[in-house]
N, C-alpha and C positions, 0 to 999 in steps of 0.2 A: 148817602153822604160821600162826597169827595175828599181825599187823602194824599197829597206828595210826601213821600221819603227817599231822601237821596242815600245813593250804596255807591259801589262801584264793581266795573270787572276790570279783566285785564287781557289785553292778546296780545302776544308777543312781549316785549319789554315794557308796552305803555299801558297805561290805565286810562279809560275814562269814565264819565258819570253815567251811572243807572239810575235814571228817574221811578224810582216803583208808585204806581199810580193804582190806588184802590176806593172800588168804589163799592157801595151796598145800597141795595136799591130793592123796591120789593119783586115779590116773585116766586118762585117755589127755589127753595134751597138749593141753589150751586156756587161751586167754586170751580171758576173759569182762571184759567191763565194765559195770557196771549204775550206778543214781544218776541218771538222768535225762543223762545224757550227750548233746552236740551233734557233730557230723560231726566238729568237729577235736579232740573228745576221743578218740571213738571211733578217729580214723586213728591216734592215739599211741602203739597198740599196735605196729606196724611200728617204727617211728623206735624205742622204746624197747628192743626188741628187739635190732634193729643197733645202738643203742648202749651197751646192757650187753654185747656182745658185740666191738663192736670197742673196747672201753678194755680186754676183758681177760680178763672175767669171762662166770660158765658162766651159760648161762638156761635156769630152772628147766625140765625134762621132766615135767611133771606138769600138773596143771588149776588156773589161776588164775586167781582171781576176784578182783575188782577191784572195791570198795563207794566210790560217792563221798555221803557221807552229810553234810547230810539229802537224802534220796533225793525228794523232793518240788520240788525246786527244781532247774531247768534249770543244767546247768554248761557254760562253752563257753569257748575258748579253747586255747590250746597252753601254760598256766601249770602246772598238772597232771602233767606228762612229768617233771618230775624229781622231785616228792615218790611220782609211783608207781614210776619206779623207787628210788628209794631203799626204799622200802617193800618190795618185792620182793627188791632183796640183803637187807635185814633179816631177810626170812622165811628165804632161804638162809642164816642164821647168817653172813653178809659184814660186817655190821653189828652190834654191841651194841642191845637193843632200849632198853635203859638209856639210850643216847646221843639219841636221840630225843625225849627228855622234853623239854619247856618250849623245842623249835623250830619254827621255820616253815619253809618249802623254797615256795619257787617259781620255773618258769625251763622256756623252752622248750630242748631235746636235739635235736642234731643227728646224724645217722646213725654220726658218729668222735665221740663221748662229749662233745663241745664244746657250753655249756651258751650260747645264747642272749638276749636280752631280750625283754623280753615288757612290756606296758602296763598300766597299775594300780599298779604296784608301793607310789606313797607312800601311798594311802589302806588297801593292806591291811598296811603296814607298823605305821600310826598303830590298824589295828583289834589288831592282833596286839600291839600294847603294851598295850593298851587290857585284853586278856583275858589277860594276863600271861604273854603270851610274853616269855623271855629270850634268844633269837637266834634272828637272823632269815639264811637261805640264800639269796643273792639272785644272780642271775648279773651280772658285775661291770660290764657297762655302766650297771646299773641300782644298781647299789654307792651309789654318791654320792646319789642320787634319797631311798631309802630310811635315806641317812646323815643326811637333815633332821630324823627323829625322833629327840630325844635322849632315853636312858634304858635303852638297850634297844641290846647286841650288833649289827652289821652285819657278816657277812663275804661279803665278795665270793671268787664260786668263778667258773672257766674252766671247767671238765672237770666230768665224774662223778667219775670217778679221787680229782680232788683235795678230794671230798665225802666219799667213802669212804677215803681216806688218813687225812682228819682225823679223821671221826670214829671211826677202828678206833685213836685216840692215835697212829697211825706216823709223822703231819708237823703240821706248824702253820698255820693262819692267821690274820693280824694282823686283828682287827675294824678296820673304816674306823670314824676319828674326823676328822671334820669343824670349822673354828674356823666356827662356822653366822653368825654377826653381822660376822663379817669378808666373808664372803659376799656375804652382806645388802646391806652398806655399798657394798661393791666392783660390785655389779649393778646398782645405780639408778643407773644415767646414758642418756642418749638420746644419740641420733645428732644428733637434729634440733634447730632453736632458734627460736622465733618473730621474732628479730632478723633471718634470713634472711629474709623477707616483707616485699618491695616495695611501697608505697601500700596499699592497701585497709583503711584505716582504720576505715570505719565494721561491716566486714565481724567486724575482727580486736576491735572492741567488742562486738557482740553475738556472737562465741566466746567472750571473757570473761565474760559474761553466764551461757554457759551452761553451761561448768565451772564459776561460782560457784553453780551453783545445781542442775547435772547436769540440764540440760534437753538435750529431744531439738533437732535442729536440718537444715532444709532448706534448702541452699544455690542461688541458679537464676541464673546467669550463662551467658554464652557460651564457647567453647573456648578454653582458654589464658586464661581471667582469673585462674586460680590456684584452682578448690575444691577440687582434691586436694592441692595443697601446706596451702594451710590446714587441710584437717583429718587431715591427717600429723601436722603439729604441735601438735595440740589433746589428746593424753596429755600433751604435757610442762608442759602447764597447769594441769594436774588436778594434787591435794594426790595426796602420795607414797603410795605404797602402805603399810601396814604391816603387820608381820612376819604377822600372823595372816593378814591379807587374801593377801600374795603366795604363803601356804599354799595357801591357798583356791583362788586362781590354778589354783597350779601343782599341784594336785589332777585338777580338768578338763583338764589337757595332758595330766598321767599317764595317765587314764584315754584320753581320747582316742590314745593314743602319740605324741603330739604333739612330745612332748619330742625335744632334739636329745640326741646322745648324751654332749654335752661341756656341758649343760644343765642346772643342778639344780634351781634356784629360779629363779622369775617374778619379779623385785623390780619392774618399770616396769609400765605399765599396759599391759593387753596391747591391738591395732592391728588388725582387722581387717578385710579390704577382698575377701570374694568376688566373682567374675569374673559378671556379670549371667544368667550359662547354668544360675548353678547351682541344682539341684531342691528342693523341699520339705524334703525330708529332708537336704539335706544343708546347710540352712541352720538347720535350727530343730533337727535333729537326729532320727533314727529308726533308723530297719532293724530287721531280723526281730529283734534283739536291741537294744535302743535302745543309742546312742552317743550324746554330745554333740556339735552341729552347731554354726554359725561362732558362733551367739549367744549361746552358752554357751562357747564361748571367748573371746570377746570378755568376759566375765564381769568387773567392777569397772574396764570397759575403752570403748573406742570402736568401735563396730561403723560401719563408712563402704561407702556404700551406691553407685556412683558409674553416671552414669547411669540414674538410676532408674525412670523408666518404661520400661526394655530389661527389668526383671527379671519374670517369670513372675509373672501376680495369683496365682495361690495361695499363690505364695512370698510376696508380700507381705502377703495377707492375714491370712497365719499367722503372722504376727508379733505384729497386734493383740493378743491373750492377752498374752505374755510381757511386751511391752512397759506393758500394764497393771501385771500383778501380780510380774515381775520372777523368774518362776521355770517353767520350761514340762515338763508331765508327758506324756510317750509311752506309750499301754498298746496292746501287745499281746495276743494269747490265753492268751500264759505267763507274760508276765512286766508290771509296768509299773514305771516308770521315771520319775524326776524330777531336773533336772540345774538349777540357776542360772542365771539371765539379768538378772541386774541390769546391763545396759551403757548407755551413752552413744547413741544412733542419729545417725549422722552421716550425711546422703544427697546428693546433687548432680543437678543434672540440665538441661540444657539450657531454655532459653525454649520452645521451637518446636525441629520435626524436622531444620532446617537451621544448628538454634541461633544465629541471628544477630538476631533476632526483638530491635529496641531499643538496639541495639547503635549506636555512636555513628561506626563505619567504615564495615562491612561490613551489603551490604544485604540485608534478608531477603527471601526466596522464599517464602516459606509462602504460604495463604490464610490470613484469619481462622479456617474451618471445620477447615484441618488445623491451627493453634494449638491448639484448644479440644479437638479430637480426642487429641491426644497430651496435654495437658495433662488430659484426664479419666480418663488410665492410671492415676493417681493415685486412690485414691479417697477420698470426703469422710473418712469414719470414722478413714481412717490416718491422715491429715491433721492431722483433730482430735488426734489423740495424736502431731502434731508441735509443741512448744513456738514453733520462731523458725523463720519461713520469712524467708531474709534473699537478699538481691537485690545480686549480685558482679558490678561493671560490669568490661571490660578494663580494665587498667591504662597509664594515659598513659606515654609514651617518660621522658617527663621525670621522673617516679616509676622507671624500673625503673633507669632511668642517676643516680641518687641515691648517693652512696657510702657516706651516714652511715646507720650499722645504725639500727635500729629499738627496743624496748624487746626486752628478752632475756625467755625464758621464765620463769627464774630470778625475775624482778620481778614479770611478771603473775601468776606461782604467789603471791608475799608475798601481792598483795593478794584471788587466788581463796581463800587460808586463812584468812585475816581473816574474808570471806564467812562460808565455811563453819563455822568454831569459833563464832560467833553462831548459824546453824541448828544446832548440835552443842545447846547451852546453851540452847535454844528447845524444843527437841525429846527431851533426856533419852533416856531410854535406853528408847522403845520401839521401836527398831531403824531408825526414819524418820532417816537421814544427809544428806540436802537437799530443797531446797523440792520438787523435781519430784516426790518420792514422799510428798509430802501424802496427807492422803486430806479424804475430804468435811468430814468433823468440824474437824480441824485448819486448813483454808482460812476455815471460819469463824471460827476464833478466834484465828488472826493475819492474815487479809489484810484486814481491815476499813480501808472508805475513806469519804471524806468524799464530800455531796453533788455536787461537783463533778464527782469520779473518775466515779459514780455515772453523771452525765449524759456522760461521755464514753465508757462502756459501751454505755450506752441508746443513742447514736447509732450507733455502732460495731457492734450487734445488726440496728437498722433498716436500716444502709448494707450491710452486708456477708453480712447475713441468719446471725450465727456461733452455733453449737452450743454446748449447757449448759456439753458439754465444752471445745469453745472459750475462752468462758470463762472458766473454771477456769484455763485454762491461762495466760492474761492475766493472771489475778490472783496465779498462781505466779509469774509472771517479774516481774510489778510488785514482788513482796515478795523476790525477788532482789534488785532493781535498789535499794528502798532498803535492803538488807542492805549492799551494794557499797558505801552512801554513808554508813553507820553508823547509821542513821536507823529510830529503831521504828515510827514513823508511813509508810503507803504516800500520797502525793502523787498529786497528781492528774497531775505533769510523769514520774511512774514511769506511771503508766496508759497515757499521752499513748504512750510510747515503744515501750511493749509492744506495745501497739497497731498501733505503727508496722512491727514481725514477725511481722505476718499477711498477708501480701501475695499469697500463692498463694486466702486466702478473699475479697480482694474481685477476684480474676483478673488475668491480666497484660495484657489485650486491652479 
């Protein structure tokens, strides 16, 4: 007997349809699986086995074949285990073939019929509404995840059993409905508050600077001045996420499994801060099947870099791209892949290897030669596609012993969206959301300066010897900075400033 049941996978960001096509036919007993299958499809056969068999039910003696179509395209994953076996009781007449019509099933099966979670779930949920599926099978940790799409049946299953119960009409399950805006509302809060943040005023201006304008940002002070507390708190500064975007978000968690299991929706800007050991791939994202890496979860978010001449040149070098173009594509021999990187780059990193290098207590050990030496770990090109190199001294006793808070996050956010609702109204709707993702064109025809600005470029080229891209970069933050102060015209005292956040191009030594 012939059997369709529709699943889905996913590569890269999209999802499409997996047709699992099962047939049972006479023969001596096998189970065949074709369709370009990967190792944990093909092991499914076991697990599936023991699990039609320990909920209850006979498994077929006969030869089954097992079609995951389109057969051209590599499938991988343990999503598959439950749409094949349901397809399987189907063909035993377990099933009505009727009931099958307009669903989806996916969910990894465990040896006792108990159906697991499995990663992807919300983007193939949004594909399967999309091609007018009307319910969607989901195992129930993943319930809620796939409850974000509204329009479209959700029922969360535990068991096989309780798949095949429902659909033979002998029991019921209630679709999960979600209040999604109550949600919404309920998940944008942070932990953190920029009110917490002791002195370092001119630090905590140029972070304003560059969530009004989502510039990149390299922080070089000594230990304990505070650059990971400050850029902890540099999401809660950034304008709120909205509905579409914490979609978005929380698409790359899905996919990555990132998600926690009591986790539905991204509503805050997501925070990420890899440990300096970590490889290639697992920053920018790869493997024999591409996955999204820290950059692309970091996605509409702050990626904080800490220590940053400790991390591997390749790994930083392969940043370069995405940080350009805001989107980074992995191809393999089978497959290629493209995942989202439009984030914030937040980095830190010590003076000198003893970090004390300027410091106004503690005396530095370095030579100049080993300064310059760790200081070239860096390399020019990343550099340039750093907006603000800002320079974080320790904080005086008499600043951290201060009791009166600071300005709260809530405030500097007013006036970062002020900023930005002026770049929104400047930039129209060809997808450029702030000054940092100008491109050539556009820096022409809003960062235009007067001769002055002019001659403070000119010097600032001859002193510092800085790049086209450099630059560019100065004249994006100069057109921040009079965004910040309501101002269409850029001032030669906004130049003057910008200028003043290039500090790693004219050296620290």
């Amino acid at each position: 007997m012939f059997v369709k049941v529709i699943s889905m996978s996913v590569i890269g960001m999209e999802s499409y349809p997996v047709f699992v096509e099962v047939d049972t036919s006479q023969g001596l007993p096998q189970f065949a699986t074709v369709g370009l299958p990967d190792a944990s499809v093909k092991e499914s056969r076991d697990r599936i086995r023991a699990a039609i068999k320990n909920s209850g039910y006979r498994f077929p003696r006969s030869h089954v074949t097992i079609n995951l179509a389109p057969a051209d395209i590599k499938k991988e994953g343990t999503g598959f285990d439950l749409p094949i076996a349901v397809g399987i009781l189907a063909a035993e007449e377990l099933i009505k073939e009727a009931a099958l019509q307009d669903c989806f099933f996916i969910g990894e099966l465990s040896l006792d019929g108990s159906i697991k979670g499995v990663s992807g779930v919300l983007p193939a949920t949004f594909k399967a509404k999309e091609i007018g599926i009307k319910s969607v099978f989901v195992p129930e940790e993943n319930a809620a995840e796939a409850a974000m799409v509204e329009g479209i049946n959700v029922f969360p299953v535990k068991t096989l059993p309780d798949v095949v119960e429902f659909l033979g009409g002998r029991s019921s399950i209630e679709p999960l409905s979600l209040d999604i805006s109550k949600i919404f509302q309920k998940t944008r809060k942070y932990d953190l508050d920029f009110s917490e943040i002791k002195g370092q005023k001119q630090a905590k201006r140029a972070l304003e600077i560059a969530a009004s304008g989502g510039h990149n940002v390299l922080m070089i002070g000594p230990p304990g001045s505070g650059k990971s507390m400050l850029a902890k708190r540099l999401p809660t500064i950034l304008p709120d996420l909205s509905f579409d975007e914490a979609i978005e978000v929380t698409k790359v968690f899905s996919i990555a499994g990132s998600l926690n299991k009591n986790e539905m929706l991204i509503a805050i800007r997501p925070f990420r801060s890899p440990h300096h050991t970590i490889s290639d791939a697992g920053l920018v994202g790869g493997g024999q099947t591409p996955r999204p890496g820290e950059i692309s979860l970091a996605h509409l978010g702050v990626l904080f870099l800490d220590e940053l001449p400790e991390f591997k040149k390749n790994a930083l070098e392969a940043l370069r791209q995405p940080l350009e173009d805001g989107t980074i594509t992995i191809s393999r021999s089978s497959v290629t892949a493209s995942f989202p990187a439009k984030f914030m780059l937040v980095a830190a990193m010590n003076p000198c290897p003893c970090g004390y290098f300027g410091d106004r207590v503690h005396n530095c050990r370095c030579s100049p030669q080993q300064i310059r030496q760790y200081q070239s770990k860096i390399s020019g090109p990343l550099l340039d596609r750093i907006d603000l190199h800002i320079e974080v001294p320790s904080v005086k006793y008499r600043a951290l012993s201060d009791k009166e808070l600071g300005e709260s996050s809530a405030t500097i956010r007013e006036r970062v969206n002020k900023a930005r609702d002026l770049q929104k109204k400047r930039f129209g709707d060809n997808g450029i959301i702030c000054n940092a993702r100008m491109t050539e064109k556009q820096i022409r025809n809003f960062c235009q300066i007067d001769e002055e600005a002019h001659k403070l470029i000119d010097m600032a080229i001859e002193k510092l010897g800085l790049s086209a891209r450099a630059v560019n970069r100065i004249l994006k933050v100069s057109r921040t900075i009079a965004d910040m102060e309501n101002n269409e015209a850029i001032k030669s005292s906004h130049v003057a400033e910008a200028i003043q956040y290039r500090s790693l191009d004219r050296s620290l030594i």
